[in-house]
C-alpha positions as CSV (number, residue, x, y, z in Angstrom):
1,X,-8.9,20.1,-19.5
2,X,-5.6,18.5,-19.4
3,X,-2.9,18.4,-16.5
4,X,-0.7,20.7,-19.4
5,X,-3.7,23.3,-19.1
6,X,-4.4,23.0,-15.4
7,X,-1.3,24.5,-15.1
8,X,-1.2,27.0,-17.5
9,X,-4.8,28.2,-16.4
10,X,-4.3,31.1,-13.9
11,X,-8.5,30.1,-12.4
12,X,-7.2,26.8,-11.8
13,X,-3.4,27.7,-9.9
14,X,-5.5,30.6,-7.8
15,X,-8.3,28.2,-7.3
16,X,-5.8,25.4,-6.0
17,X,-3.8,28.1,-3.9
18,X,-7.6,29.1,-2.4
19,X,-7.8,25.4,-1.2
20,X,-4.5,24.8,0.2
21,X,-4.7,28.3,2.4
22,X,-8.4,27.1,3.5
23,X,-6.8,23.8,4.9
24,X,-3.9,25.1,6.5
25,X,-6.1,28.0,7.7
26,X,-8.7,25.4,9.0
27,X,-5.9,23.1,11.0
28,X,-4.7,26.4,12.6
29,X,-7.9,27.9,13.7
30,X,-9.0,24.2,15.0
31,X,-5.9,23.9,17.3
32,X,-5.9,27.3,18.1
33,X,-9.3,26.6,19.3
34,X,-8.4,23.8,21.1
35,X,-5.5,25.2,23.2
36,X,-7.2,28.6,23.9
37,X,-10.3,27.7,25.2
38,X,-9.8,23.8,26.6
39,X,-12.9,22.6,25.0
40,X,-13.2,19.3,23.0
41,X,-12.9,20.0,19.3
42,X,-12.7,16.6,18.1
43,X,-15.8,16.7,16.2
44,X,-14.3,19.9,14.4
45,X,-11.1,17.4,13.8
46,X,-12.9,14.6,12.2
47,X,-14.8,17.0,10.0
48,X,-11.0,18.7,9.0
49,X,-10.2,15.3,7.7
50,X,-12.7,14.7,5.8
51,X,-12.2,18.0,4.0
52,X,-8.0,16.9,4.1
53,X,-9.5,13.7,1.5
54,X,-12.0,15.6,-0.3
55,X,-10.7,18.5,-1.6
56,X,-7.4,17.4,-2.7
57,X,-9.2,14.3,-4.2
58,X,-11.6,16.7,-6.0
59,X,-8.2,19.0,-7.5
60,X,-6.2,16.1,-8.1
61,X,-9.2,14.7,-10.5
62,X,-9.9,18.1,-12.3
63,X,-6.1,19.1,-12.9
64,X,-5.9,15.5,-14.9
65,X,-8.6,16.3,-16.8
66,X,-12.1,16.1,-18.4
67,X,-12.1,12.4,-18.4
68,X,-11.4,11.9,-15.0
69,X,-13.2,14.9,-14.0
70,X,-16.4,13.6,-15.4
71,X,-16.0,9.9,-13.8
72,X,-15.3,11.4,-10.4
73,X,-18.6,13.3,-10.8
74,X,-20.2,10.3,-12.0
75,X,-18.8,8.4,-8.8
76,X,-20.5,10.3,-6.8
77,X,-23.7,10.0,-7.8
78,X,-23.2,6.2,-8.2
79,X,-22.2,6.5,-4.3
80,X,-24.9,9.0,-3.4
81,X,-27.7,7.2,-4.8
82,X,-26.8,4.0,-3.3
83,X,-27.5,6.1,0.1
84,X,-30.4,7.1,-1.2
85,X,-31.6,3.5,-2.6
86,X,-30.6,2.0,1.1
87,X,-32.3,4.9,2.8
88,X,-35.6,4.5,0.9
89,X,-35.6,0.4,1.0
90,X,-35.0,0.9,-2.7
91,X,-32.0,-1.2,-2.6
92,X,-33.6,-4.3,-2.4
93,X,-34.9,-4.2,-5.3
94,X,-31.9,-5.2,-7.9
95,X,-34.1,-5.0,-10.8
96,X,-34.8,-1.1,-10.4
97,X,-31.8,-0.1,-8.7
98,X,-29.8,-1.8,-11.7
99,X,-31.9,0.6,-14.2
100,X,-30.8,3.8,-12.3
101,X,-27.0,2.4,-12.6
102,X,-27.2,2.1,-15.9
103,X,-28.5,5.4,-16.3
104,X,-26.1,6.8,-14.5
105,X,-23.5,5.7,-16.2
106,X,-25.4,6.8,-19.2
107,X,-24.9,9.9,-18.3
108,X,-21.1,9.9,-17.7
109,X,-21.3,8.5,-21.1
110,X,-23.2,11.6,-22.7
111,X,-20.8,14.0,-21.0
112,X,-17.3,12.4,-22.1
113,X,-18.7,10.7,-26.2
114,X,-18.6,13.8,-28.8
115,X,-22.3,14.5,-30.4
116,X,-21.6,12.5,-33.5
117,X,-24.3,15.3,-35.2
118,X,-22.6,18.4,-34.7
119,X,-18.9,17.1,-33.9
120,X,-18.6,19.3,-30.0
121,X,-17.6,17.6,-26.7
122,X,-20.3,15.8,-25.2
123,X,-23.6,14.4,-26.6
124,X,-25.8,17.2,-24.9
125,X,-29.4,16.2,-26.9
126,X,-28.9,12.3,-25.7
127,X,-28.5,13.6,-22.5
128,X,-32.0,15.8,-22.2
129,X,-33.7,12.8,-23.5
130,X,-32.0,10.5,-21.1
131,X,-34.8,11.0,-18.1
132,X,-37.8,9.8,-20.9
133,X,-35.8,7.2,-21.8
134,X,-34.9,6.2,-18.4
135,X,-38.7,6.3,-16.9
136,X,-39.7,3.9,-19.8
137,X,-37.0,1.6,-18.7
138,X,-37.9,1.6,-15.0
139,X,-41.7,1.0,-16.3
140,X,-40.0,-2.0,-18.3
141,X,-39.3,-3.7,-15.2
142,X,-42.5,-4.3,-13.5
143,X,-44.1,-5.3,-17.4
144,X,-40.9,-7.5,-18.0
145,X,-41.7,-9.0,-14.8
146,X,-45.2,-9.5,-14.9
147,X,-45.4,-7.7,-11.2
148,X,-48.2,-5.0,-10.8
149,X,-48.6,-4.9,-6.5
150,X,-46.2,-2.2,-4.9
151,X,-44.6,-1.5,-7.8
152,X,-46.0,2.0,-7.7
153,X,-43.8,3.0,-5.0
154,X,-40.5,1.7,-6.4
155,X,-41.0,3.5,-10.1
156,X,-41.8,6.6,-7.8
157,X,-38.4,5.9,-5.9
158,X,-36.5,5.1,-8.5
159,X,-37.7,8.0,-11.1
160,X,-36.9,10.4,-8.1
161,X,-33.4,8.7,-7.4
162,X,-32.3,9.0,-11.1
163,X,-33.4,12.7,-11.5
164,X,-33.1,13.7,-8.5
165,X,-29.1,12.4,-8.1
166,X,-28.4,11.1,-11.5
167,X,-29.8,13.2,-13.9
168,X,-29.7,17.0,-11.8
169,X,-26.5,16.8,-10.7
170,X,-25.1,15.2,-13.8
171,X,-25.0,18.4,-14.8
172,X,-21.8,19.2,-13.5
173,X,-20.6,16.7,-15.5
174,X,-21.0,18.5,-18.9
175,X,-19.7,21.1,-17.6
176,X,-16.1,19.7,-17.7
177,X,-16.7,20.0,-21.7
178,X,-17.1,23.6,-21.7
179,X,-13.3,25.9,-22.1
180,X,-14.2,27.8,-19.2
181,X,-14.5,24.4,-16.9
182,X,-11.5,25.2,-14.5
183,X,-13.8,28.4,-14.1
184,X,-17.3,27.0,-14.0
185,X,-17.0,23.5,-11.7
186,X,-14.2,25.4,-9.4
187,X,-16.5,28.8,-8.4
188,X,-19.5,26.0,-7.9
189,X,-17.3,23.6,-5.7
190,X,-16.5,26.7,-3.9
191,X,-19.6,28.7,-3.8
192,X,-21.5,26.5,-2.4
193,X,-19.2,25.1,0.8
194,X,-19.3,29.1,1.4
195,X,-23.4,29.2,1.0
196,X,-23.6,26.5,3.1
197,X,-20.6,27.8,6.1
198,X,-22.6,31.6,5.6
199,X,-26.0,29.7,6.4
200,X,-24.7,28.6,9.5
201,X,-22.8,31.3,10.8
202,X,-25.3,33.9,10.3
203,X,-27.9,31.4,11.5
204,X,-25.8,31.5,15.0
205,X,-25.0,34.9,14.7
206,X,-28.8,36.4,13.8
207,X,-31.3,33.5,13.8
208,X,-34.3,34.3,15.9
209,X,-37.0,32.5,13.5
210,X,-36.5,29.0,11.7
211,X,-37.0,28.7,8.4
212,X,-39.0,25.5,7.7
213,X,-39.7,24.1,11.2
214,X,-40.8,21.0,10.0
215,X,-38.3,20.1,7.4
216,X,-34.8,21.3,9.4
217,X,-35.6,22.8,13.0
218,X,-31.8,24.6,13.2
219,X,-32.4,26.4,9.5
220,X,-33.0,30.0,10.5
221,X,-34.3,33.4,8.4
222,X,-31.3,34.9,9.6
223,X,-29.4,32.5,8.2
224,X,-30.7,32.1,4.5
225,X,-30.4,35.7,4.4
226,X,-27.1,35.9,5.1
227,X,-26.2,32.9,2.8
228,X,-28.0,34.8,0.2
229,X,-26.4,37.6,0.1
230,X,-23.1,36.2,0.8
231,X,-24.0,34.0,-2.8
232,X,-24.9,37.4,-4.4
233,X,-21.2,39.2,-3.1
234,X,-19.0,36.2,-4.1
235,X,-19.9,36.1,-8.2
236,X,-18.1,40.3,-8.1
237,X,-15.1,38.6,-5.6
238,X,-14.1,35.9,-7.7
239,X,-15.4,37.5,-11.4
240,X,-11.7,35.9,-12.3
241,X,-13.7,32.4,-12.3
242,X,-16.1,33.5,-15.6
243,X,-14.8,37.2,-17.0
244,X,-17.1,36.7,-19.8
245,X,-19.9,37.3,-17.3
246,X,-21.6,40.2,-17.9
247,X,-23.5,42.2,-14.5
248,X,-26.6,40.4,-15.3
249,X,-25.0,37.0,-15.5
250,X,-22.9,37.5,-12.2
251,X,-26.7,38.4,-10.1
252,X,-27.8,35.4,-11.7
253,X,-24.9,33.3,-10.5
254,X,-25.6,34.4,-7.5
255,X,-29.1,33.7,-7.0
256,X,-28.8,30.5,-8.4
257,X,-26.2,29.3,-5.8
258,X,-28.0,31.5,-2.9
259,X,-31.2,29.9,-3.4
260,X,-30.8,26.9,-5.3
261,X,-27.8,25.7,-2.3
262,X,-30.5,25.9,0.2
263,X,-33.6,24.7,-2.0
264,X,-31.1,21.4,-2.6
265,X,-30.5,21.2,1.5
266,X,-34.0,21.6,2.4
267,X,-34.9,19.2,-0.3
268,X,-32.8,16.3,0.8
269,X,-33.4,17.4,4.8
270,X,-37.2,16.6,3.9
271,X,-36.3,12.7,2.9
272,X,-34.4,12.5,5.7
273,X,-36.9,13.9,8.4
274,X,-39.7,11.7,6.7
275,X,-36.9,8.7,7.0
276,X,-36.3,9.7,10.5
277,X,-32.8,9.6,9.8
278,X,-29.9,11.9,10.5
279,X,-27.8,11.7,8.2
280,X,-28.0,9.4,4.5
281,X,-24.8,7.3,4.7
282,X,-21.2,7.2,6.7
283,X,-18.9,7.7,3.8
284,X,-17.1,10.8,4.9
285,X,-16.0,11.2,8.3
286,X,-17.1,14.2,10.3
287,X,-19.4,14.7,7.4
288,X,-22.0,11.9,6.9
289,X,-22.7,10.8,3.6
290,X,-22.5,11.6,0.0
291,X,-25.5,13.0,-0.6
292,X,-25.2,15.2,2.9
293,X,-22.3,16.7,1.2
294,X,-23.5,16.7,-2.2
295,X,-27.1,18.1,-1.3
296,X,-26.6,21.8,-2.5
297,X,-25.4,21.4,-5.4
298,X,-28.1,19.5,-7.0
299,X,-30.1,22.3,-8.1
300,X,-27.3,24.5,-8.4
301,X,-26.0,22.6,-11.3
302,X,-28.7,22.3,-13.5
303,X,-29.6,26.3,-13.3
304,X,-26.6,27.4,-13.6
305,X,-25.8,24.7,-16.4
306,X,-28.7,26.3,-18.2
307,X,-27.9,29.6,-17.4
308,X,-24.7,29.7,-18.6
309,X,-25.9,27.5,-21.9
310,X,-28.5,30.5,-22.7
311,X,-26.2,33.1,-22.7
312,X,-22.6,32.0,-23.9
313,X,-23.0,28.3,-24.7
314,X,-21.3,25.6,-22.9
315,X,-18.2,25.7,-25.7
């Protein structure tokens, strides 16, 4: 990945064209809206610009590159457990919350050093061993410290944090090594903003019964359905992304983001409804926080990391 590539690489120009017809497409429809039917749309506007930061951000960053690819992925799980260490009460606790940084950037290390064993782009066995090593350094603190009362609950916290936001969707991450990364990180970027906008508008459009009632009241069957399948179309739409992908490889793909975008929503909605919170931080107008807008892709990663590994290999 290189901005010399990035424009060579036909995924990357369609992918980039895709973005910029989405956004101009977006602030039509929103005005359009607006003038035809007089209702206030300035929720829809605030959540426009957020996507008018995000996703040229997010371009700019992958056409210059693997390095800065990886460290804006990094960023935002810097960023997103912060919300999460605040959210919890975490935060106030220097000692673990400074472990989970360091693992973190551990990570982003993994991903960008070449494995000094085999000579390849990122330092992929380090990085499978990272959440062992990282557990025995969050147990360090509490034995360093000679502290045994509550410190139950912050390992717990913190071993959740790291995996959970670190570690899962650090994932992505290693994917920027791989020659197909324009391919890879672009159709998950995508995929999953679609998974999530297909969840919703079949939830309005056929929802009758709710999913999880407990965990995210407005989640309907109708809706995950229609996400689903929606997930299982789009691998055959955009087969430019990976044409390597064989039929097998495509359902997968599909699955993965169908089920796995949801699984990562429902996941994070359940520490916010225990939280009694709304949303996990303010970072992104119109959006909420990191982690609101990072939620579904944190088991997507890791299966489809794995998937792809098992079949092709990442290089």
């Amino acid at each position: 990945m290189t901005p010399s590539l990035a424009l060579k690489s036909s995924v990357f120009l369609t992918y980039l064209g895709i973005a910029a017809g989405l956004l101009v497409l977006g602030g039509a429809a929103i005005e359009l809206l607006a003038a035809l039917t007089k209702r206030d749309v300035s929720h829809a506007k605030r959540s426009y610009g957020g996507w008018l930061i995000m996703i040229p951000a997010v371009m700019l960053c992958i056409f210059l590159g693997r390095i800065p690819t990886i460290l804006l992925f990094a960023l935002l799980s810097v960023v997103g457990f912060k919300e999460y260490a605040r959210a919890t009460g975490l935060y106030q606790n220097w000692w673990m919350t400074g472990v989970v940084y360091l693992a973190i950037a551990a990570i982003a290390t993994t991903a960008a050093v070449p494995d000094p064993s085999v000579g390849v782009l990122g330092w992929y066995g380090l990085f499978m061993a990272l959440p062992a090593f990282t557990l025995a350094a969050i147990f360090a603190v509490p034995i360093l410290r000679n502290q045994s009362e509550g410190q139950v609950k912050l390992i717990a916290l913190a071993a959740v944090g790291f995996i959970y936001i670190g570690w899962m969707f650090g994932h992505v991450e290693f994917l920027a090594d791989s020659k197909h990364a324009y391919g890879y990180i672009l159709y998950l970027l995508f995929a999953v903003e679609i998974n999530d906008v297909a969840a919703f508008t079949f939830g309005r459009l056929f929802g009758r019964r709710q999913l999880r009632s407990n965990i995210s009241p407005k989640k309907t069957w109708g809706g995950a359905l229609g996400a689903l399948g929606t997930s299982l179309v789009l691998p055959w739409v955009l087969w430019f992304s990976f044409p390597h992908f064989g039929a097998l490889e495509l359902v997968l793909t599909g699955l993965i983001v169908g089920i796995g975008g949801q699984f990562g929503d429902l996941s994070m909605s359940i520490i916010k409804r225990d939280l009694k919170i709304k949303d996990m931080g303010t970072a992104i107008a119109g959006h909420g926080g990191i982690l609101d807008r990072i939620d579904s892709m944190i088991y997507v990663a890791p299966l489809f990391f794995h998937m792809v590994h098992w079949f092709h290999g990442i290089y």
